[in-house]
C-alpha positions in Angstrom: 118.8 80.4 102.3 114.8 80.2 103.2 113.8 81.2 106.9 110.2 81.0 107.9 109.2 83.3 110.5 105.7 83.8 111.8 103.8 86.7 111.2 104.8 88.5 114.6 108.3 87.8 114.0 108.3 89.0 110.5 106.7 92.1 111.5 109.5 93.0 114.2 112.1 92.0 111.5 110.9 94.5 109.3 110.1 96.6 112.3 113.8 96.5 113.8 115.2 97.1 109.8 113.2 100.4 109.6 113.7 102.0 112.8 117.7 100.9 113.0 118.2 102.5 109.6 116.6 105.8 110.9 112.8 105.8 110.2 110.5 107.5 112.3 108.4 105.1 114.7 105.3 106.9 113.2 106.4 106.4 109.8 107.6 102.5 110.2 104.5 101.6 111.5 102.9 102.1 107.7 106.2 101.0 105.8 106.2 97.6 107.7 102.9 96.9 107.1 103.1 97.5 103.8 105.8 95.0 103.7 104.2 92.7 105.3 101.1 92.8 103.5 102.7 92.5 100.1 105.1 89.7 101.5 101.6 87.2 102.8 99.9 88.0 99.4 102.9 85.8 97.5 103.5 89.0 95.1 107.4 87.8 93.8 109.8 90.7 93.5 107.8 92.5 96.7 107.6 92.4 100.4 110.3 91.3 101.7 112.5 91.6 98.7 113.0 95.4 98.7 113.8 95.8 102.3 117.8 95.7 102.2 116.9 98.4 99.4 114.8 100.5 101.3 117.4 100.4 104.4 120.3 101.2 102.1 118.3 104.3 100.4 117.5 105.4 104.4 121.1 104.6 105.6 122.7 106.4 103.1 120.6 109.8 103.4 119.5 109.3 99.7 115.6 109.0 100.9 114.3 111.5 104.3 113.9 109.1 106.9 111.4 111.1 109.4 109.9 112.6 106.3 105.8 113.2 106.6 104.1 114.5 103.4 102.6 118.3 103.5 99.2 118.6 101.9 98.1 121.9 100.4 94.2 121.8 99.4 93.5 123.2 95.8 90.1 122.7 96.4 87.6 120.6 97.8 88.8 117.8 95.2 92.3 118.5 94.3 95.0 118.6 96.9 99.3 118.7 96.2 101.8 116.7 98.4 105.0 117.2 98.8 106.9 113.9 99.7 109.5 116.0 100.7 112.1 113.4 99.9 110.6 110.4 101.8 109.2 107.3 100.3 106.6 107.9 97.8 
């Protein structure tokens, strides 16, 4: 079954998904507009697509939900993040 949904109500869709599901406010911000992004550019197989995967992976523990990566500078070029165990 198709729904259409405007833009704003898309974004709360994906918005609502995130958080209930256990993502930080800080971090859904970027993860639903990624989603959203990818969903209005007509890419098949993104967007929208991956969402219930992305809310089973956080509902299940299997991916940090309030993760944040830590950046180490190597030097002025090169830096390391750790994801530690959040969306990459």
């Amino acid at each position: 079954m198709n729904v259409l949904l405007s833009v704003g109500n898309a974004h709360a869709f994906i918005w609502n998904a995130l958080t209930v599901t256990g993502t930080s406010p800080e971090n859904a911000v970027y993860f639903t507009e990624a989603i959203l992004i990818t969903e209005l550019s007509g890419l098949e197989g993104y967007g929208f697509y991956w969402l219930p995967y992305f809310c089973a992976n956080l509902s299940s523990g299997k991916v940090e939900s309030k993760a944040g990566p830590l950046v180490h500078a190597l030097s002025s070029t090169m830096f390391r993040v750790n994801g530690r165990q959040g969306f990459a």
